[in-house]
N, C-alpha and C positions, 0 to 999 in steps of 0.2 A: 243260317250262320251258326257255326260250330261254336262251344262252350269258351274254344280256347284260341280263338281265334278275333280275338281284338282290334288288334292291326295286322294288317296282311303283310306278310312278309318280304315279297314282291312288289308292294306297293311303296316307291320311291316318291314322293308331294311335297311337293316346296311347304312351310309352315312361316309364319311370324310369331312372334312373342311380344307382347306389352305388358308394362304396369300398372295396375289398376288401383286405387285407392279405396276401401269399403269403410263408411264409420260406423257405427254403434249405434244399435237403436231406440237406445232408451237415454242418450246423452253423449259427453265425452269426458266428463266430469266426474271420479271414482274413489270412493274414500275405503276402508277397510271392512270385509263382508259383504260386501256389496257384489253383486252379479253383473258381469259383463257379457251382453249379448249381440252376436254378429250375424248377419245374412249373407251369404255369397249366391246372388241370382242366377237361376238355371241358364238365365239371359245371355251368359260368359261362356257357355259350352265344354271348353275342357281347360283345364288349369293342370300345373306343374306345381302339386302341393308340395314338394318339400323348398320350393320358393317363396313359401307363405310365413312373412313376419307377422306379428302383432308391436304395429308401432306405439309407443308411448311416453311422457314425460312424467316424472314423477319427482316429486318431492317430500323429502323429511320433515317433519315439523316434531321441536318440542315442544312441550308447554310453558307458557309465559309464568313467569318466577320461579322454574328450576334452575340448578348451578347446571354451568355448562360443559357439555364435553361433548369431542368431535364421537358423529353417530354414522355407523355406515349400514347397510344391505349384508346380507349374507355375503362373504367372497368368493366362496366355490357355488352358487348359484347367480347371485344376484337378482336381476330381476325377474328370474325364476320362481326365486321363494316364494314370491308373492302369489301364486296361481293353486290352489289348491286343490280344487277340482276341475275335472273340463269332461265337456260333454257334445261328441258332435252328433247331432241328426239329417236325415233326409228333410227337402224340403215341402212344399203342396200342402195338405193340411192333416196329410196322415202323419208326417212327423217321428219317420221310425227312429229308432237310439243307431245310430250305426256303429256306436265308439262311446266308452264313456272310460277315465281312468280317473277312479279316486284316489286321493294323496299324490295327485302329480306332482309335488315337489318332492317328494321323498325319494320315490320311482329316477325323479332326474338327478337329483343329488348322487343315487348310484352311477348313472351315466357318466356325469361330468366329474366323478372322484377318479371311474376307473377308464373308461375313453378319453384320456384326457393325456397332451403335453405340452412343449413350453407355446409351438403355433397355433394349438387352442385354446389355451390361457391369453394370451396375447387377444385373440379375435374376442373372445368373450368380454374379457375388460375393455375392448373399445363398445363394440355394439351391446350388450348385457347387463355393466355394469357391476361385472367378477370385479375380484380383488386379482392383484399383479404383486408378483414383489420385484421390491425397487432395490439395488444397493446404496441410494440414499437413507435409504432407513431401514441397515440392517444394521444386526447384533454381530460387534465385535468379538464376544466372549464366549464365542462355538455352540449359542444357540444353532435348532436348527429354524430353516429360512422361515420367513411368514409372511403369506400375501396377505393378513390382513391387519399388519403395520404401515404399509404404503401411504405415506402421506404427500408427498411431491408430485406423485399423479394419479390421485383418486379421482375416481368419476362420483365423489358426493362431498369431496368437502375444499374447499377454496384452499389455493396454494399461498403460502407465504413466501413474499419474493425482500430478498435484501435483507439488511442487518440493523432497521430501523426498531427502535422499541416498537413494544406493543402493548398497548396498554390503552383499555379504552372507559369508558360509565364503571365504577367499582361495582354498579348495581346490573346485575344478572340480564342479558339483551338476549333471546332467544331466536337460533335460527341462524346468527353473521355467520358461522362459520361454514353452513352447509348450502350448497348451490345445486338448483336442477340439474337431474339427468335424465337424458334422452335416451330411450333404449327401443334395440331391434329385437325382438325377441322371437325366434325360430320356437313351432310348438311341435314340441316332444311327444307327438300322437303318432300310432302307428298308420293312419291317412295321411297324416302332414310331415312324414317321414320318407314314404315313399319316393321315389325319382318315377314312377310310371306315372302317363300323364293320366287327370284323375276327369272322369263323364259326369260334371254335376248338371247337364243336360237330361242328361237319361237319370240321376237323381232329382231330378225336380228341384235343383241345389239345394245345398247344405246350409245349415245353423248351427251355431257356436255358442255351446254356453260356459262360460268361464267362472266359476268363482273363486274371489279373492280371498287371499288368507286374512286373518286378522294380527291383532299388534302384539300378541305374544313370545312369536317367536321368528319374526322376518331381522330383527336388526340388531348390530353388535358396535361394539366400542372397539377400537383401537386396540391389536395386541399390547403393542408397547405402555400403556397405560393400565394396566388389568396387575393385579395379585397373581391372580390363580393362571393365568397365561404367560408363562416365561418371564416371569418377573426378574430375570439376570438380564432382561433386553430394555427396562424401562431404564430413563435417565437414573443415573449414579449423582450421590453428592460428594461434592470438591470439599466442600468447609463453607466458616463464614463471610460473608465480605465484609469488607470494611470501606471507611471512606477513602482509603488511599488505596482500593479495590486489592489487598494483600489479603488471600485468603487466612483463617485462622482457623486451628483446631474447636468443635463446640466445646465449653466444659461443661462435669456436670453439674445439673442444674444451672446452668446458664440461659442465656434470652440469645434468643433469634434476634439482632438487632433490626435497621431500618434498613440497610442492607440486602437482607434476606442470606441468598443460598446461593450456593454457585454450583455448580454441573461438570463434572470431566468430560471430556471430550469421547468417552469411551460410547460406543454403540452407534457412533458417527454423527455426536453431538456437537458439528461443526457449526451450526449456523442455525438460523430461527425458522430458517425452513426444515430443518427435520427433528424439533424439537415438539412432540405429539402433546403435548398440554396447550390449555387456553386459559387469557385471564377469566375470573369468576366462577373457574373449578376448584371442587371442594376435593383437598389430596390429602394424605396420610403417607408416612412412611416406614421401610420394614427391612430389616437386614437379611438380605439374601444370603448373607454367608454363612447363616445359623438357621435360616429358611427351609427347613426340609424334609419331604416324606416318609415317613416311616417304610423303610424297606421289607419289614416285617410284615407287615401290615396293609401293602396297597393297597390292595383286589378288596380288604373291607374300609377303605377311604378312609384309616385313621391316618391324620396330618398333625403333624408336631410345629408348631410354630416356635416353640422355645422363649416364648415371650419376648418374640424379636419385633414386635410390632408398639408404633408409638401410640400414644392413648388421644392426643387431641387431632380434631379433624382439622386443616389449615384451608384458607383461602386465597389462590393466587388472585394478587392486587394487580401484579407488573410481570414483563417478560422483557428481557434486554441483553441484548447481544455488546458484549464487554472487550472491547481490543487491549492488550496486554498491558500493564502501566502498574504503579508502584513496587510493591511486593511479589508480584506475581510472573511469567514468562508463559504463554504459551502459544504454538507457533498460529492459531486463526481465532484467538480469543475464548473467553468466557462465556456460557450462558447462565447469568444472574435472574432469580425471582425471587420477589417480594411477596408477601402473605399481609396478610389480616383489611388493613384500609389505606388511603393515600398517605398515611406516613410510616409506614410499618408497623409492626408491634411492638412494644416495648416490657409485655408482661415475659414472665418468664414461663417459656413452653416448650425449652429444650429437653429432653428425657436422657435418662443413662443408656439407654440403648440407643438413641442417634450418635450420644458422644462417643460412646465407643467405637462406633464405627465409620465417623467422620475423619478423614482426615485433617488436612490445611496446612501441613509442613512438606509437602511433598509427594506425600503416598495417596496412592488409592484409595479413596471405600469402598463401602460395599450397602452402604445406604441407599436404598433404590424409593423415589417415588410413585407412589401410586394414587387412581383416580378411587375417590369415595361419592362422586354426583349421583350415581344411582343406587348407590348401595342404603346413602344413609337419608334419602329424598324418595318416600312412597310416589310421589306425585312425578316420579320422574319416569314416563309414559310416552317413550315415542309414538307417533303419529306417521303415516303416507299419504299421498293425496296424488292419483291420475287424473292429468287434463292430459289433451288432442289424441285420445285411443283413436284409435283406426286399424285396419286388417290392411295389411299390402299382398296382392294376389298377384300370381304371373301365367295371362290368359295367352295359351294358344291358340294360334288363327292359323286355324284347319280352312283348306278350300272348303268351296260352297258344295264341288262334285262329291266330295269324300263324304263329304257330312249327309248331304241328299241319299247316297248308296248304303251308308250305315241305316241311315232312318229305312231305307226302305227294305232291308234284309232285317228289323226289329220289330218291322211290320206284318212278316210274313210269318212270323214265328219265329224267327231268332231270338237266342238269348246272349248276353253280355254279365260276365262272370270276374268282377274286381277280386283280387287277392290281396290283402296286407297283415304285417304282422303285428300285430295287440298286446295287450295287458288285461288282466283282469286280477282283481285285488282280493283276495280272499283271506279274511281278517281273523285272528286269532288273539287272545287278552290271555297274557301269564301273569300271575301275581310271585311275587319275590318268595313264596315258600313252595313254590311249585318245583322240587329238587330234583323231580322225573317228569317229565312232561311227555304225554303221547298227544300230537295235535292232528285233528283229522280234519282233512279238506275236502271238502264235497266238490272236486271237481268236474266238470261237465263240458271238457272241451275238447271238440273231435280230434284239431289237428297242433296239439300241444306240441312244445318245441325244448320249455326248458322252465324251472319253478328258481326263484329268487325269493328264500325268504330273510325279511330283511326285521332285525328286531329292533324296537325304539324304544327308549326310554318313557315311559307313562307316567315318571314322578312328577307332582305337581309343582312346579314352582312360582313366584310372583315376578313379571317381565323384569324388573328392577334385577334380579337373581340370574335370569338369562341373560339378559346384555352384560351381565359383570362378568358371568360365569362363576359363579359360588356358588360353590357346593354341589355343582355339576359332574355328571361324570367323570372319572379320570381317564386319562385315553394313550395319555403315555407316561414314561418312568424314563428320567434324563438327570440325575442328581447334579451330574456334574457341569449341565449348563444350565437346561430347562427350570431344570428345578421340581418344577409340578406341570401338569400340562391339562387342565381341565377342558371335556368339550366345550365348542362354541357354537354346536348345531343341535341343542336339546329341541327334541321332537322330530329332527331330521334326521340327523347321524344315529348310524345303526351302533350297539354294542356288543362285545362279546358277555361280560357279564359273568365270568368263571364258569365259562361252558366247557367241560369238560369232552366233551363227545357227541356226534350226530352219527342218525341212519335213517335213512328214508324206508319205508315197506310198502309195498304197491305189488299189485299183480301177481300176487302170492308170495314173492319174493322181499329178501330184505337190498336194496338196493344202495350202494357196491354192497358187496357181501361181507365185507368186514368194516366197523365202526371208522367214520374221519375222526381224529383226533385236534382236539385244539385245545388242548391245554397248557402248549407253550405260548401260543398268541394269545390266551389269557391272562398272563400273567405278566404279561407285558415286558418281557424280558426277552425275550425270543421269538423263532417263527417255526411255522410248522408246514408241511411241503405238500401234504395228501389235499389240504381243503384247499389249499391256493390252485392247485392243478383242478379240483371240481370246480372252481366257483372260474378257471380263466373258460372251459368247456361251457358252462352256465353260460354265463356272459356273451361268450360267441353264439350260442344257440340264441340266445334276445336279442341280437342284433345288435350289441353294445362290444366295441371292440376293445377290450383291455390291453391298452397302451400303457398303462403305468399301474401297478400295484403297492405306488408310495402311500395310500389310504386304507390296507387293509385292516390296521388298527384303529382309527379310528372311523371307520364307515364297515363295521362286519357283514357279510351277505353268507345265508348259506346258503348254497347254492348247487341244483343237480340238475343236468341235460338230460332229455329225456328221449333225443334223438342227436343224428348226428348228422353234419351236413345239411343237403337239401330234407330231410327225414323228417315227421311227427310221431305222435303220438296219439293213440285214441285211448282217453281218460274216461269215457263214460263206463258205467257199470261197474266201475271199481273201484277199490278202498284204497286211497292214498293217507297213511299215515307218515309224520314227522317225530321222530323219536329224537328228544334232548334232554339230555345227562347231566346236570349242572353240577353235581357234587365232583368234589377234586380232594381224593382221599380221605373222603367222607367228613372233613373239614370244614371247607370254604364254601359256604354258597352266596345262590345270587343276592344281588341288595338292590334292586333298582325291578319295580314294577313296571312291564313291556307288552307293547301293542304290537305285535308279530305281523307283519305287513307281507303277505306270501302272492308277490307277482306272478299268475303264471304269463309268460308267452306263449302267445299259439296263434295259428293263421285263421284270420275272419274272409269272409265271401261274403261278397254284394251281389248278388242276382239279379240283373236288371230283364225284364222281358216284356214287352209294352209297354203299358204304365203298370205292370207290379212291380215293385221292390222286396226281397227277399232277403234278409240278413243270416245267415248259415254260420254258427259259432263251432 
């Protein structure tokens, strides 16, 4: 039997397919860090690995006596984020590595930014547990869209139906607001990608070793409740209420009466299903309209707030949807909240910056609330918890003839030769004064294809800091709606970081021959055309098809092919360097210390011939 010669061409065989159910063999029951491990038995013969889910239910848990606010999953992964390493081997007791990719969420986070549109977004938020965006909970004031404001149909947090108050224990109940999700989750491995059907027969089957990320940086809060994220999209304040529910102007130094606050309708504040606050969160509020980043200044994160922000933290007591009556007209009502305890407050905690900008005669503000639950609560520490893991597998049922004439041509000295395309991680640490960076990668892969270097932000932050997004990267520059736009994927999303210029050098040569420029995409003002053309060649050479380049700013990849087509590359014996320029008119450098995550793709061989297994890199 020939190398290349797998299935015979000529050979027309009826086949079935079934669904197999595999679970877990050390439980089903998975908390954070923890290892998840699967056996798929040689017993199965050949399987259709890119039919292979990892099914799962998973749950949010905060901790009992923090203030509350709705918690979701990453949006552009979901239940992705959670998987941080994976590792598949051969099975028997030799146990070869056939596959291993570290930082597989990082890795897929590129995927799913840049192969991605609205029918894969769609498919991911039902089986994954992505974020969608809803036009029930968009922003009227020319933000732009955010799937991770969806609150009407999130797959982690319970929908509010109708216009009944809400209002429940003024003491802090952990968890009402968030419900299980179930999730399908396809593994992003160059084995369980393929569409060839895969011999875990002649591999003595496969093992799965998975590990889980932990609770730093899988889970985010609600756009529309955040500061640092588009805060023109969080609810606006109307003025005060009153008992004859007649809004009124705050004055200064006046009290928040028992009343509380009212809400304009703006950002589709219609009703209490798209109103993203919950009783027993701790909020603050901040005038957008003085709200704003120093132009001058992005790329080194200086933010002017203008002392637009109020000094006390509030507690929502009540939530209640208000139908028009006394003083007031509006055509699908009011959304009124209450702060402090079941009769409101009565001390005075209005500040001259709400008054200003409240109105209650008519106009608009620009008073926007925001969530302070994790900012100003150390203890506010989301949790996840996997029960019913299982692997779902799709076993073809080869006749008995075909399977008997393979075995017997493996017997005689045939060999059977698997191709798939991989990843391999080859890791690089820049520190923020590194202004020339020359990064060299030892790489050692026969039939390389394309290098994806992806840089991550390495600053430390405390989880509290990540689910707010403070003090996070900044990823875009939108004064006129945004506002500010901080990341919400620290340690996943890639940055640019005031990178001035790349060039790759390999093979004696400087490859392209002339420097990519990205000093307009740093600066977050513009785009720039050389590195998008590398990185969409990149991309197609890994096997990731760049369907939408709406993420180039905030998910940066440099990116060089290093073939084209069906083509590789033989990396052995040579010096691959990465040359990066971070000064931009010998000014501006970087501010963010980065773990340089350099994907290569290249094609792996499985050599099966007897019982040897041969893994060929």
């Amino acid at each position: 039997m020939s190398s290349d010669s797998f299935w015979d061409a000529d050979d027309l065989i009826p086949v079935g397919q079934r669904k197999i159910s595999l679970k877990a063999n050390t439980g089903v029951n998975y908390s954070p860090s923890q290892r998840i491990e699967i056996d798929i038995p040689a017993t199965h013969g050949y399987i259709l690995p890119n039919e292979t889910e990892l099914i799962m239910d998973c749950d949010i848990n905060l901790p009992a006596g923090v203030p509350r606010s709705r918690v979701q999953l990453d949006t552009t992964l979901g239940g992705q984020v959670l998987i941080k390493d994976i590792r598949i081997f051969s099975g028997g007791a030799g146990g070869i590595l056939l596959e291993e990719i570290q930082d597989y969420n990082v890795l897929t986070n590129v995927k799913y930014s840049y192969d991605t549109d609205r029918t894969e977004k769609n498919k991911r938020a039902i089986r994954e547990g992505a974020g969608i965006w809803s036009s029930k909970s968009r922003c009227t004031l020319g933000c732009e869209q955010s799937e991770s404001s969806n609150i009407t149909s999130n797959a982690w947090l319970k929908k509010t139906t109708g216009n009944a108050t809400i209002q429940t224990e003024w003491d802090e109940v952990a968890n009402t607001d968030q419900i299980t999700c179930k999730m399908a989750l396809p593994l992003n491995t160059g084995i369980f990608s393929s569409n060839k059907v895969f011999p875990v027969a002649q591999t003595q089957g496969l093992r799965i070793s998975i590990q889980l990320e932990g609770t730093a940086i899988p889970f985010r809060q609600l756009d529309s409740v955040l500061k640092d994220r588009r805060p023109s999209a969080n609810p606006h304040v109307y003025g005060l209420a009153s008992a004859s529910q007649t809004p009124t102007k705050v004055a200064v130094g006046g009290t928040i009466n028992t009343s509380g606050l009212l809400f304009t309708q703006e950002n589709n504040m219609t009703g209490l299903e798209n109103f993203p606050f919950v009783v027993g969160e701790r909020v603050k509020f901040i005038d957008v309209s003085t709200f704003v980043a120093n132009a001058s200044k992005i790329t080194t994160q200086d933010i002017t707030t203008n002392s637009c922000e109020t000094n006390g933290t509030f507690k929502i007591g009540s939530i209640e949807y208000l139908v028009g009556a006394g003083g007031y007209t509006a055509p699908n009502g009011l959304i009124q909240v209450r702060f402090g305890s079941a009769s409101g407050i009565s001390a005075s905690v209005a500040t001259t910056e709400l008054s200003a900008a409240t109105g209650g005669d008519g106009t608009v503000g620009r008073m926007a609330m925001y969530s302070e639950s994790a900012l100003s609560y150390p203890n506010f520490k989301p949790s996840y918890q996997l029960s019913n893991v299982e692997l779902v597998i799709t076993e073809v049922q080869m006749p008995k003839s075909y399977s008997s004439k393979l075995l017997t041509k493996m017997k005689s000295g045939g060999s059977m030769n698997y191709d798939f395309l991989s990843f391999t991680n080859y890791k690089y640490s820049l520190q923020k004064t590194d202004i020339v960076a020359n990064v060299r990668l030892p790489l050692q892969n026969s039939r390389a294809r394309a290098i994806l270097s992806v840089p991550v932000s390495a600053e430390v932050y405390d989880p509290a800091s990540i689910i707010a997004c403070s003090g996070t990267y900044i990823v875009n520059y939108n004064p006129d709606a945004d506002k500010i736009l901080r990341s919400n994927q620290h340690g996943l999303g890639s940055i640019w970081d005031n990178l001035e210029n790349y060039q790759y050098n390999y093979d004696g040569r400087l490859q392209p021959s002339r420097e990519v420029r990205c000093s307009k995409i740093s600066s977050k003002k513009s785009i720039e055309q050389q590195v998008l053309i590398e990185n969409e060649k990149a991309l197609l050479m890994s096997g990731i098809n760049p369907k939408s380049f709406a993420s180039f700013q905030s998910n940066a990849v440099i990116g060089r092919a290093l073939a084209l087509r069906d083509g590789s590359y033989d990396c052995r014996g040579k010096d691959f360097n990465l040359m990066l320029n971070y000064t931009k008119g010998g000014v501006e450098q970087p501010f963010e210390n980065k773990l340089l995550h350099n994907f290569v793709a290249h094609i792996r061989r499985i050599s099966m011939k007897g019982d040897m297994i041969q893994l060929i890199v």
